[in-house]
N, C-alpha and C positions, 0 to 999 in steps of 0.2 A: 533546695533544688539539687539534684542528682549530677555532679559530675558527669559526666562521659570519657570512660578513658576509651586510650587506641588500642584496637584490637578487639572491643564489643562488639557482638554481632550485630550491631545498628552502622556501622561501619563499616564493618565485613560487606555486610547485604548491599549497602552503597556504592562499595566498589564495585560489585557484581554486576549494579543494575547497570551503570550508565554505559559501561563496554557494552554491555547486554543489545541493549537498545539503540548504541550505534553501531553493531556489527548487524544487527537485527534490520534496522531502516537501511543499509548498505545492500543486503540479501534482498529487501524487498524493492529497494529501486532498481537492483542490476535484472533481477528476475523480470520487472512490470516493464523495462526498458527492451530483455530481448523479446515478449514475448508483441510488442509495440514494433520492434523491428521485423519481425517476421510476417506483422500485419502491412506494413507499411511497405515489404518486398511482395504481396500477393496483389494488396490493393491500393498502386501510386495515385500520388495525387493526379490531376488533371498537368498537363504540360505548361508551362510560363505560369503555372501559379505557385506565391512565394510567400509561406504561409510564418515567416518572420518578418515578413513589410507592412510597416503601418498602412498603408495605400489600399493594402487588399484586404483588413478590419473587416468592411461592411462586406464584401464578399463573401467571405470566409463563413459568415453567418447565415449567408445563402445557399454555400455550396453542403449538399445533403450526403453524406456518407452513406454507405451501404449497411444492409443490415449483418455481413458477414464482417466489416471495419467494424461497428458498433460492437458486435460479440466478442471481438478479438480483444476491446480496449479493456469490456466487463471481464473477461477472463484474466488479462493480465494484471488490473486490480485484484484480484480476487488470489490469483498462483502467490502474486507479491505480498499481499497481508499473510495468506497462509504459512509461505516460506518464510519472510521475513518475521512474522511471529513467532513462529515454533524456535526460530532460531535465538532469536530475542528471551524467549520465556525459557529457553534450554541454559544459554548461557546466564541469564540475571538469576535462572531458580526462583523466579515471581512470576505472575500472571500480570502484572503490568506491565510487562516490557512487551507483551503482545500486544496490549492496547493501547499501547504508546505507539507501537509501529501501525497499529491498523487508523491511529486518527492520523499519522500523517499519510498514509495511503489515499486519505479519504481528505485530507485538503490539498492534494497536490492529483486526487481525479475531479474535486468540483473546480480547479483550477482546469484544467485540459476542457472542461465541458462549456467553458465559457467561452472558449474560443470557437467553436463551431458548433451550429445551431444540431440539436440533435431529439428536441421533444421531451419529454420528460422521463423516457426510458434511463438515460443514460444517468442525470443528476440523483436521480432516485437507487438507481444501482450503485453510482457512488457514494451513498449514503450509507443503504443498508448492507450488501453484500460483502464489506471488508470488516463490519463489526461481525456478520455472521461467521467468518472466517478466525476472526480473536475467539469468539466463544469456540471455536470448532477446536482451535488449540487448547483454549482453555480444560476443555472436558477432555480432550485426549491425555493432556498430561497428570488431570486427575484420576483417569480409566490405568495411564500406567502407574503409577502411585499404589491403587487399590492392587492392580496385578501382584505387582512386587512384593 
């Protein structure tokens, strides 16, 4: 069996990736958080409703968001895998580090969709939209690859 010494590019690349991927999940949460604050200043919740109280649960599954909140949440998943991928795959120099950041984009939106009923628009967008965003990275940074 093969040694490993320090300083192989099995190593090298290791170190790359996991900065990678946390500076990458960092971009995509601060990104998918402003672009969630700026939905959240257009379209306020209803008044005395307290959408961290266990009390208001079953509410909260009742209360129906608009379609302009729904686009804002799909968008900011979507800017946040983008950004937080490119950024990810730029620093680790692997295309995992975009797919590492677009599945936690993608358990931290089927997470938000649990809490208010929203139809199946939204689970489904949080599925597929933030891995179409990894491939999106993925090909661009093979598109500049080829340039270069």
């Amino acid at each position: 069996m093969p040694r490993i010494r320090i300083g192989t590019p099995e190593r090298v690349s290791l170190r790359r990736i996991i900065p990678g991927i946390l500076l990458g999940t960092f971009v995509a949460f601060a990104v998918q958080w402003l672009v969630e604050s700026v939905s959240g200043a257009l379209l306020p919740l209803p008044e005395g409703f307290d959408p961290y109280s266990a009390a208001n649960q079953g509410v909260m599954l009742q209360y129906d968001v608009p379609l302009l909140g729904k686009l804002m949440l799909i968008l900011g998943w979507c800017l946040g895998a983008l950004f937080g991928g490119a950024v990810a795959a730029y620093f680790s120099r692997r295309r995992i580090g975009a797919w590492v950041v677009a599945g936690l984009v993608i358990a931290s939106a089927l997470a938000a969709t649990r809490s208010v009923y929203h139809g199946i628009l939204l689970p489904s967008a949080a599925l597929i939209l933030p891995c179409l965003c990894a491939l999106a990275v993925q090909n661009l940074a093979l598109l500049k690859r080829r340039l270069s």
